[in-house]
Structures are given as C-alpha cells and as structure tokens.
VMD Tcl script that draws the C-alpha trace (Angstrom):
set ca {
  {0.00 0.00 0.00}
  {1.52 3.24 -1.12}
  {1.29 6.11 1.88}
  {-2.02 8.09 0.96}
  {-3.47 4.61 0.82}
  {-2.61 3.60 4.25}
  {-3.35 6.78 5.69}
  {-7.30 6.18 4.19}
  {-6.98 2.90 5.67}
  {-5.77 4.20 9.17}
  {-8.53 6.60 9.21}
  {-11.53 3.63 8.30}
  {-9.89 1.58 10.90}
  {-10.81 4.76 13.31}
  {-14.44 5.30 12.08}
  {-15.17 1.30 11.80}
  {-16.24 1.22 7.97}
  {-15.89 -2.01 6.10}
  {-15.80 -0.50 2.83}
  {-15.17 2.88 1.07}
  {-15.10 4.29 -2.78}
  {-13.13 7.62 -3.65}
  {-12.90 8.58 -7.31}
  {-9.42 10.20 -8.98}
  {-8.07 11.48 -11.39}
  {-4.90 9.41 -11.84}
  {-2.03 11.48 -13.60}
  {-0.48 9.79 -16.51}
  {2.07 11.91 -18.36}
  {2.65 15.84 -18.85}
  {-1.26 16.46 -19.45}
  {-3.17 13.31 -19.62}
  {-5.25 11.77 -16.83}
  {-7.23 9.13 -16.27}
  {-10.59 9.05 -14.17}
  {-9.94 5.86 -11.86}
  {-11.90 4.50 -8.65}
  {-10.16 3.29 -5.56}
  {-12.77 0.81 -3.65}
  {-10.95 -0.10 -0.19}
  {-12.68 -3.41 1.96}
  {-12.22 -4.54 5.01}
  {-10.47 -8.25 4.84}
  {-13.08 -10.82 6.66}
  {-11.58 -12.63 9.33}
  {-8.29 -10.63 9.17}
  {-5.23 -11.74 11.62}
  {-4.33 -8.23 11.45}
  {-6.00 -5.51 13.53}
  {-4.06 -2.62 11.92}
  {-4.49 -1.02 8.42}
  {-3.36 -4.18 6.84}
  {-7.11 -5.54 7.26}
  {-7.80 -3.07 4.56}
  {-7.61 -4.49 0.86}
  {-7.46 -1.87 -1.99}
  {-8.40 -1.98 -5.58}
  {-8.05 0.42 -8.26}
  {-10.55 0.30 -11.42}
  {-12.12 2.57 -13.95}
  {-14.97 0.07 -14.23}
  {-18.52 0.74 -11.66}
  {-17.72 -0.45 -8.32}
  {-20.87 -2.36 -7.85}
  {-19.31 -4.43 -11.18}
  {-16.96 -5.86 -9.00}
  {-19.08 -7.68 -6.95}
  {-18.17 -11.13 -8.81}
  {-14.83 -10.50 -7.92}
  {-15.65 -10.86 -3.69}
  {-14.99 -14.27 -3.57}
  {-11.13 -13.68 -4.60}
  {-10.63 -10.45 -2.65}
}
mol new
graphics top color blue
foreach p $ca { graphics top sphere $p radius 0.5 }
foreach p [lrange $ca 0 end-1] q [lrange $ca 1 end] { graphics top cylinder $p $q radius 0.2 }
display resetview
C-alpha cells in the first residue's frame, strides 16, 4: 500500500467502515489523466488488527461491477 493509501486505511480503521469508494483522477504523463476508482474493503476474518485488514483496488470500471470478484478479494 503506497502512503495516501494507508493513511485512508488508518482513518476507516478509526471510524469502523468495512468498505469505502473515492474517485481520482490518476495522472499519466505531462497532461493526460485518467478518471480511476479506488474501492478499499475490510479483509473478513483478518489476523491483522491494523491497516493491513484493509484491501485496496483500483478500477475505472462501476464499483458495484466488481461484486463477482468478492470471492477472490
């Protein structure tokens, strides 16, 4: 998890959320960005009981999409 990542994952840990999407613009060269969608979930049954209960994914697809996906994440 990069820093601005963790930190969002720090702070979810404080307010007890299990899941949260932000959209971004992700910067790709001198001018060009790219609308993305960062979708954080809490882990079930997670050893940890820091941040790294927090899974994140990044998409440009609609995060309710991904919900075929839960059974790998």
């Amino acid at each position: 998890m990069q820093t601005s990542e963790q930190a969002q994952a720090q702070r979810l840990l404080q307010w007890d959320q299990d899941r949260y999407v932000i959209n971004r613009n992700l910067l790709l060269n001198d001018d060009e960005r790219h609308e993305t969608t960062l979708i954080y979930r809490r882990r079930d049954n997670s050893e940890c009981t820091d941040y790294r209960q927090y899974s994140v994914i990044m998409t440009n697809w609609n995060p309710r999409l991904l919900g075929e996906y839960a059974y790998r994440w």
